[in-house]
N, C-alpha and C positions, 0 to 999 in steps of 0.2 A: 200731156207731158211730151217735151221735144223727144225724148230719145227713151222710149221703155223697154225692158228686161226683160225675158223672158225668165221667169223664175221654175223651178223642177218641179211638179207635182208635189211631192214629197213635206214640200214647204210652205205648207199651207197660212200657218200663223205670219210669218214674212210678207206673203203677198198679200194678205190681208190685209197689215199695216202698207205696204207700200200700194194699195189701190187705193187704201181712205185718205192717204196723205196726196194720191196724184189727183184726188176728186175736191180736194180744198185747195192744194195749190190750184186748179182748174176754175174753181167757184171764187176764190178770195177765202175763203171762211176759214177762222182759225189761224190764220198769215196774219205776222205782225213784225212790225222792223225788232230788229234784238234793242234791249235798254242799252241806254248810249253806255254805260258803265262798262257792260260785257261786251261791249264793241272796242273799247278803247283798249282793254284787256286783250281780248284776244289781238290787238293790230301790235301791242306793246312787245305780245308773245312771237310775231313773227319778227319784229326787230330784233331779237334776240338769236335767227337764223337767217342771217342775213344770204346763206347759199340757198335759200328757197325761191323760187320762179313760180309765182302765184300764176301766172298766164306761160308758161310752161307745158305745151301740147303731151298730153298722153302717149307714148308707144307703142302700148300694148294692151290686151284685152283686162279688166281692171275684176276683179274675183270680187261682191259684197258677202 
């Protein structure tokens, strides 16, 4: 993964899912394009916030 997180000890169930997710996007496996259906869904949903900047650089450090 281009840019990984250091996640807190503390949080162990989290980084577990985000290390098995960074080893499939990494592998292919389990990656699949979304159904066109929820693709056109969700593009329809941002038409409806037309002040949103898809490509819109980040500020600030981003909390998950």
């Amino acid at each position: 993964m281009a840019n990984r997180t250091t996640i807190e000890h503390s949080h162990t169930l989290p980084q577990a899912f985000l290390t098995l997710l960074d080893r499939d996007i990494d592998t292919g496996a389990n990656v699949r394009p979304l159904p066109e259906d929820l693709a056109q869904f969700m593009l329809a949903q941002i038409a409806l916030l037309p002040s949103v900047d898809l490509d819109e650089a980040f500020e600030a450090d981003i909390d998950l």
